[in-house]
C-alpha positions in Angstrom: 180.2 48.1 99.6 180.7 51.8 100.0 181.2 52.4 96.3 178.1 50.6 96.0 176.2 52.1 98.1 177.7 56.2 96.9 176.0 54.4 93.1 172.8 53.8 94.5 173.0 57.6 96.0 174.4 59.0 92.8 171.7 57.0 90.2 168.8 57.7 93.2 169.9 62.0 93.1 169.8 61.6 89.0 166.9 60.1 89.1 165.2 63.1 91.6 166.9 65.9 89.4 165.4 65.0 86.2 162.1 64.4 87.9 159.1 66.8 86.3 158.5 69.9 88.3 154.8 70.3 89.0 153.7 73.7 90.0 151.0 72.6 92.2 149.0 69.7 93.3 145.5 69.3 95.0 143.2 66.7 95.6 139.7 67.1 95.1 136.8 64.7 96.9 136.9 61.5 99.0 140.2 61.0 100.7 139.8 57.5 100.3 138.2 57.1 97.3 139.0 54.1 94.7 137.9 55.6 92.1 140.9 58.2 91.2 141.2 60.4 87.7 144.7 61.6 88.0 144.7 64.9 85.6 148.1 66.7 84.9 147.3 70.3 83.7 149.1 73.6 82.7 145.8 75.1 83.5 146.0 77.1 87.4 143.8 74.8 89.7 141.5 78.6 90.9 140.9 78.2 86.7 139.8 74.4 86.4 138.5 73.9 90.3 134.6 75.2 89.0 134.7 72.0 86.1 136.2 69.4 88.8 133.2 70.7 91.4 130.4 70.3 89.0 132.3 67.1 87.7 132.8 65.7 91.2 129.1 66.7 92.4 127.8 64.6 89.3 130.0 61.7 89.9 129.7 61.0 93.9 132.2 58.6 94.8 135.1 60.2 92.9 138.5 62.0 93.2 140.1 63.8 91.3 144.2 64.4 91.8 145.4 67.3 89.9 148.8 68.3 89.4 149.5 71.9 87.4 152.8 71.8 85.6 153.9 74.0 83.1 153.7 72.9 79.2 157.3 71.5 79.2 157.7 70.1 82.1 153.9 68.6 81.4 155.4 66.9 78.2 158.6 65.6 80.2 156.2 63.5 82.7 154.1 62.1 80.0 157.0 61.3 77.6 159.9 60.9 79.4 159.3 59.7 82.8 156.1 58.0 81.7 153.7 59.1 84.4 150.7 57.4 84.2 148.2 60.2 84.4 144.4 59.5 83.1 143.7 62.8 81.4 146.3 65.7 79.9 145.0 69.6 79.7 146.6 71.8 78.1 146.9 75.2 76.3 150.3 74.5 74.1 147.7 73.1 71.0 151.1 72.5 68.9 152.6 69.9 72.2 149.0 68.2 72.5 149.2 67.4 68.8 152.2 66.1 69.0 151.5 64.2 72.2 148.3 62.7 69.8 150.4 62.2 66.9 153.2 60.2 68.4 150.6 57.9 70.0 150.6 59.1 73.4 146.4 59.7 73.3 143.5 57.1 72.8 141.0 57.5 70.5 137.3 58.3 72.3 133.7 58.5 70.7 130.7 59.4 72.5 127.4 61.3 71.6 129.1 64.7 73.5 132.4 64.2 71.0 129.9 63.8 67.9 128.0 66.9 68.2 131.4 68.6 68.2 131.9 71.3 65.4 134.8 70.4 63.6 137.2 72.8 64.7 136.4 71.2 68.5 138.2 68.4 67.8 141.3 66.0 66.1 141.2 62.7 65.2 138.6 61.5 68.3 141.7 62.1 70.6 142.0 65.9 71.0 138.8 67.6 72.1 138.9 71.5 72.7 136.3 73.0 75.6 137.7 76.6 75.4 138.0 79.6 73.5 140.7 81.7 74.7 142.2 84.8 73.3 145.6 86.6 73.5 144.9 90.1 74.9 147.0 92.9 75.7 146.7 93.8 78.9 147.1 97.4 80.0 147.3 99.3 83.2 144.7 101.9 83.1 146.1 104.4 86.2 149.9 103.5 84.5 148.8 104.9 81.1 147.1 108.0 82.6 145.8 110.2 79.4 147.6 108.1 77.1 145.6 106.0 74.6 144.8 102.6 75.5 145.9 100.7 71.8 143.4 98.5 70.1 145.9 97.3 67.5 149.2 96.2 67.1 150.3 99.5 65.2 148.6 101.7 68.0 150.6 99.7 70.9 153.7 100.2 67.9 153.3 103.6 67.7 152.9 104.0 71.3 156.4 102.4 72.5 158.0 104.4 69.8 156.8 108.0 71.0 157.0 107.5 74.9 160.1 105.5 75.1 160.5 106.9 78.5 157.7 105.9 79.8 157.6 102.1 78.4 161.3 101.5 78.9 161.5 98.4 80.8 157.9 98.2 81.8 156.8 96.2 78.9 155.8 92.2 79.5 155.7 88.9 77.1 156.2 85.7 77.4 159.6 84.6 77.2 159.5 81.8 74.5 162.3 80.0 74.9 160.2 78.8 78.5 156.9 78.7 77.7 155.4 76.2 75.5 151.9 78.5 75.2 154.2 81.9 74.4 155.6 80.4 71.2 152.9 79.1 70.2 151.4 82.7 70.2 154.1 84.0 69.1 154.5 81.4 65.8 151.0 82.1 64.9 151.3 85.8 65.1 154.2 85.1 62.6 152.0 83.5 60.2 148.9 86.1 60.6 150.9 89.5 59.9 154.9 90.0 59.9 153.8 93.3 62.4 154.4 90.9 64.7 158.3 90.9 63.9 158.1 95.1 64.0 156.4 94.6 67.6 159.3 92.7 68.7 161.8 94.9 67.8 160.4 97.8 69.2 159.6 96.0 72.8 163.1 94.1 72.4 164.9 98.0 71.9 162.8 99.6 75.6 164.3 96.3 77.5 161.2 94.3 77.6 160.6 92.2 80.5 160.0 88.4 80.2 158.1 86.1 81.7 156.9 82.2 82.1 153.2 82.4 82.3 150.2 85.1 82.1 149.1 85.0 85.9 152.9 86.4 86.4 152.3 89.5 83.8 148.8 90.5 85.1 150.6 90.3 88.7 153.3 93.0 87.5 150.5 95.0 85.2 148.8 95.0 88.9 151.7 96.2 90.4 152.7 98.8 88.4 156.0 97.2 87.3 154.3 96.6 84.0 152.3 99.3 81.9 151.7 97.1 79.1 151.6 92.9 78.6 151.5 91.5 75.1 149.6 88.0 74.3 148.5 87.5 77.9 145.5 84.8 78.0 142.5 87.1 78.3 140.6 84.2 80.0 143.1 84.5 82.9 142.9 88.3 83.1 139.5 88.0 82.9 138.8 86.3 85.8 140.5 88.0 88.3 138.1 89.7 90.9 140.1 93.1 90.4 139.9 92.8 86.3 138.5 96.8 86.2 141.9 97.7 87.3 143.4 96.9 83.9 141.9 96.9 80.6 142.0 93.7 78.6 142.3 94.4 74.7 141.1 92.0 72.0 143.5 93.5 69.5 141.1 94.4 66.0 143.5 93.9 63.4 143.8 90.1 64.5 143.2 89.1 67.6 145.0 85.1 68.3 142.3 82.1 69.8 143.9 79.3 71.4 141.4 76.2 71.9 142.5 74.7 75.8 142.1 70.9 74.9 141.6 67.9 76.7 142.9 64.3 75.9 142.9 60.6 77.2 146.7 59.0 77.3 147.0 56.0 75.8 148.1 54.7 79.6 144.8 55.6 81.3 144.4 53.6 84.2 140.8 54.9 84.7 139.4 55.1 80.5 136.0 55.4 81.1 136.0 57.7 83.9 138.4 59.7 82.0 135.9 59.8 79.2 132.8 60.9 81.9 135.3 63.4 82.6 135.7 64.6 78.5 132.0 64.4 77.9 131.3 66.4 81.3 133.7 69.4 79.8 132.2 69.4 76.6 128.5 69.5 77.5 129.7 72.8 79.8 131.9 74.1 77.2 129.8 73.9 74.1 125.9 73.9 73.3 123.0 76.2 74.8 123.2 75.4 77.9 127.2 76.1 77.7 128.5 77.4 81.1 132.3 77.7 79.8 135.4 78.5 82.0 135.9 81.7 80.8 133.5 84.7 81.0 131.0 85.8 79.4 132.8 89.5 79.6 135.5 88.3 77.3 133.0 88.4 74.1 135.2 86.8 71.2 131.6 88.5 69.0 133.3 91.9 69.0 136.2 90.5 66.9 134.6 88.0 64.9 135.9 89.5 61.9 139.6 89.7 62.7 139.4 86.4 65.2 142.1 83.9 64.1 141.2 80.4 66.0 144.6 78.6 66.0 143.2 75.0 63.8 143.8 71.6 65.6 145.9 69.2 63.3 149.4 68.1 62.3 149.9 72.5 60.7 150.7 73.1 64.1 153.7 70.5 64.0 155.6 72.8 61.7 157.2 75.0 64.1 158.0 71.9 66.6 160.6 71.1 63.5 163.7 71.3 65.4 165.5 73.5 62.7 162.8 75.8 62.6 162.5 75.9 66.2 165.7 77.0 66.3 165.8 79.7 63.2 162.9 80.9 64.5 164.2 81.3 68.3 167.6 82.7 66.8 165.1 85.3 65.1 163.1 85.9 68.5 166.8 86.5 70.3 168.1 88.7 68.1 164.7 91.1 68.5 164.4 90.7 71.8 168.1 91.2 73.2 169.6 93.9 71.3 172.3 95.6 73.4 
């Protein structure tokens, strides 16, 4: 009996640890509504909370529980543990296609998915409502009379002749942990090989890594970074105290990741969640378009030199394990050179 008992402990503690981490969870309307759309995110909730007001104030009667979770562990709940949330958002474009293409989405039609352009949306499952670039992010006191760089050779050319200054108070994403930092970082890859000479030269003055961009405009704020490569500008953006940093739309390239919404294929609550798609797209695209992320960050300035990351099954190319892990062993070998 006690050997049984230790077994049920044992498979009950197994079953805890390899539960999904969520980063944060809130619940937004009626307590003790009926009607729920459960939503698991990697978006911060202070991001989404303006689209789930206008939703909820449009829909009375509803709730909405929202859980934030990184890109990986987001993946883990709706593949592994098989968490039966109604909607998935997310910035990692490459994991949502693959979510779609292994038949973890449901196909959706409506007159707001129609009047899509076609780099909006995938195969009536994946439907993008933003535009958001990769910015660097630099700390304007920090630099003092030092140029701010408006391309990838300036910022190159920077490191390399104030080494002093920049020597472990440069910030990117640490790719191994964050499912939106490689996919910046493959697609800079494919746009220019400078990328490659960027990493090198941040990898040789100890750059600094980290999981997420609300984490690198926290340490540009601090002062314990002077410079943060591939932050999401939509995130820098819209923090109140946004004039103490300047946000850089680089103008040799500058990398647009489309935030996408789908419907899993295990949607308790389909048609709500498809109110719920047609309710971001109307605000995200259109005339009348009041998007997520400001009107500051205009993506017109670099229109020649934008490169929109394209929806599809291109994006599954660097989910290859063996190319993962060639192009990880590459990343390493920049990034950790002592």
């Amino acid at each position: 009996m006690r050997q049984f008992a230790l077994s049920i402990v044992l498979m009950l503690s197994a079953s805890w640890a390899s539960a999904f981490e969520a980063e944060n969870v809130a619940w937004f309307g009626p307590k003790d509504s009926e009607r729920v759309l459960r939503i698991i995110s990697t978006a911060d909730i202070a991001f989404f909370e303006p689209m789930i007001a206008s939703f909820l104030n449009a829909t009375p009667g509803v709730a909405i529980d929202y859980t934030v979770a990184s890109s990986t562990e987001l993946q883990k709940a709706i593949i592994e543990e098989r968490q039966s949330f109604d909607l998935v958002v997310s910035s990692a474009m490459d994991l949502q296609t693959k979510l779609a293409n292994d038949g973890w989405a449901r196909r959706y039609t409506s007159d707001a998915t129609s009047a899509l352009p076609s780099w909006a949306v995938w195969n009536d499952m994946l439907f993008a409502f933003t535009q958001e670039p990769a910015a660097i992010v630099v700390s304007k006191t920090g630099l003092g009379d030092l140029p701010i760089p408006q391309t990838r050779n300036d910022l190159i050319n920077l490191l390399r002749q104030h080494p002093d200054v920049f020597r472990g108070r440069t910030g990117t994403y640490d790719v191994r942990q964050s499912g939106l930092g490689y996919l910046f970082a493959t697609q800079d890859t494919r746009a220019s090989e400078i990328y490659w000479r960027l990493t090198e030269v941040m990898g040789g003055l100890d750059v600094q890594l980290f999981c997420c961009s609300s984490d690198m405009i926290d340490a540009v704020k601090s002062g314990e970074l002077l410079i943060a490569y591939n932050v999401l500008g939509s995130y820098a953006i819209n923090r109140p105290d946004h004039q103490d940093y300047a946000i850089i739309l680089p103008s040799d390239f500058t990398t647009v990741m489309l935030r996408t919404a789908l419907i899993t294929s295990t949607a308790q609550s389909p048609e709500l969640s498809g109110r719920f798609i047609d309710h971001l797209l109307a605000k995200s695209h259109g005339p009348n378009a009041a998007p997520l992320t400001s009107s500051e960050l205009d993506l017109g300035r670099v229109e020649p030199s934008l490169n929109r990351i394209k929806i599809g099954p291109g994006l599954l190319v660097f989910l290859d394990q063996l190319k993962k892990t060639t192009f990880l062993s590459e990343w390493e070998s920049a990034i950790f050179q002592n």
